[in-house]
N, C-alpha and C positions, 0 to 999 in steps of 0.2 A: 219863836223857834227854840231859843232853850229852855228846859222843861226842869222838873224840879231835880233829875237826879245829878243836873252840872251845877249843882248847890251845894256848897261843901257846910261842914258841920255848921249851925247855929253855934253864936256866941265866937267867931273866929272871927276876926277884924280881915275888915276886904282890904289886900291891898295891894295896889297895881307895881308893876315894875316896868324899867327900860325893855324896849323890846334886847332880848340874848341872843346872840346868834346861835350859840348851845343849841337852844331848843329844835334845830332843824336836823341836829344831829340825835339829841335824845330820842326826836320822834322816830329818825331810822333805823337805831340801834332796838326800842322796842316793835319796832314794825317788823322787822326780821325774830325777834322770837316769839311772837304773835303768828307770823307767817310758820317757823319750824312747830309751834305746839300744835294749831290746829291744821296745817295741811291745806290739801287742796280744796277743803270747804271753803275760804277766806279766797273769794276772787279779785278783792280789788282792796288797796288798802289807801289812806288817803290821810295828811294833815290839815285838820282844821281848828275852826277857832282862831281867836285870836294871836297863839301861839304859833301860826301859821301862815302872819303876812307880816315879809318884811317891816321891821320899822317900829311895828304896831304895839305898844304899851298892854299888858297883861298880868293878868293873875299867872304865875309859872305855873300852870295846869296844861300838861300837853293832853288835846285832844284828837284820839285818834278815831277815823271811821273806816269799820271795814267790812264792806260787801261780800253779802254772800249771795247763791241762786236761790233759796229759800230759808226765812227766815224759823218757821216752823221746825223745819230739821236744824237750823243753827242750837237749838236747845240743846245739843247732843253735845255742840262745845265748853259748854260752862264750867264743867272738869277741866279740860286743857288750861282754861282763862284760871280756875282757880290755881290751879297747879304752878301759876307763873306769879302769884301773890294778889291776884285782883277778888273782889269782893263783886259777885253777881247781885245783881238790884230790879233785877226782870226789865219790864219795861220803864221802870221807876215815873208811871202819871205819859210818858209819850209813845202814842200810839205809834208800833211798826220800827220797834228797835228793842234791841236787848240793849242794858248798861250795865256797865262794870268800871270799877273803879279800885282805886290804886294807893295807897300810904297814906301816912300820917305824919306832918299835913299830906292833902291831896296830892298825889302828884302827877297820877295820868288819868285820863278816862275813857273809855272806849265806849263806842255806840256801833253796834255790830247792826245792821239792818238792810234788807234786800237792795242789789244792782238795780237801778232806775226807779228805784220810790219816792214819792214828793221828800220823803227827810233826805235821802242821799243826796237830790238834785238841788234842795233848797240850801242843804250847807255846804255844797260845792260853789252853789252861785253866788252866797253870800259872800264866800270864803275872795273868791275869784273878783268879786266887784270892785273891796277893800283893795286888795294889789293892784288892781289894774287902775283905782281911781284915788291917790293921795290926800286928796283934800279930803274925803268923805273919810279915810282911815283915822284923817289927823283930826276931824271935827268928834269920829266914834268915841278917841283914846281922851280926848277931852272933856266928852259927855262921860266917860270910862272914869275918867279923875275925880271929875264931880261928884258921879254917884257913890262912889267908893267913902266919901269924905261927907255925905247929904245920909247915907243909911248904915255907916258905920260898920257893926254886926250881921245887918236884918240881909241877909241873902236871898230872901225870895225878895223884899222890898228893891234891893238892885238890880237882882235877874228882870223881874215885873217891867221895871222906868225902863230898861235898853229894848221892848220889844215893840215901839213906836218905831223907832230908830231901825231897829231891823226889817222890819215891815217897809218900810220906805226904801230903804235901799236895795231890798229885794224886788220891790214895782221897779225901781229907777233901773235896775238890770235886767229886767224885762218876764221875770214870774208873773203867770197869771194861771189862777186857783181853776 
């Protein structure tokens, strides 16, 4: 599920943190100026990722997703996104989303891409599983520790090891391709 552009730079040490309750707030305060720069193109806006379930141990990278009716014409936003300090990266490697991203260090990322597309639905369901299912949050943030500590640096090498894991919990929630 995550693809190469929620990779932050090479050579930055991965490292997790206590879940913040902060983060529920950051994501709302930029959801509304995401929502005022582009308007009514943006139909749905959404907290995901990790930063986005109670509890849940994380890289402080708020990720935000936010639906539009078509993704073809979302192009037309990528001025708006710039104009707010985000750095557009097109699809950055995942099919059916525009990426943008946000400071140094990282600090938000957005995945703009069409209402009901396997990516919207896939990391709602993901997102939703984690909350609704403790054990599996607290087994994620642990395999989360691990690999942060197992690949040090190597960000695709981390991103890469969690997407067994992701897979599995998205069958276990009931995706089927």
């Amino acid at each position: 599920m995550p693809g190469p552009g929620e990779r932050a730079a090479q050579g930055e040490r991965i490292i997790i943190f206590e879940h913040d309750p902060r983060w529920r707030l950051l994501f709302a305060e930029e959801a509304e100026r995401i929502r005022r720069a582009c308007g009514a193109a943006i139909v749905a806006i959404e907290h995901v990722g990790s930063t986005s379930v109670p509890g849940l141990a994380a890289k402080p990278i708020i990720d935000i997703m936010t639906g539009v009716s078509d993704l073809a014409a979302a192009h037309a936003l990528i001025p708006a996104m710039e104009r707010l300090g985000y750095e557009s990266a097109g699809a950055h490697g995942v099919e059916g989303r525009l990426y943008f991203r946000r400071g140094a260090p990282r600090s938000h990322h957005v995945h703009m891409t069409e209402m009901g597309s396997a990516f919207w639905r896939k990391h709602l369901l993901f997102r939703d599983r984690l909350r609704a299912d403790p054990e599996m949050a607290a087994e994620y943030a642990a395999m989360k520790r691990a690999l942060a500590a197992q690949f040090g640096t190597d960000r695709d090498g981390y991103t890469d090891a969690k997407t067994g894991f992701i897979e599995r919990c998205l069958v276990a929630a009931g995706w089927r391709d």
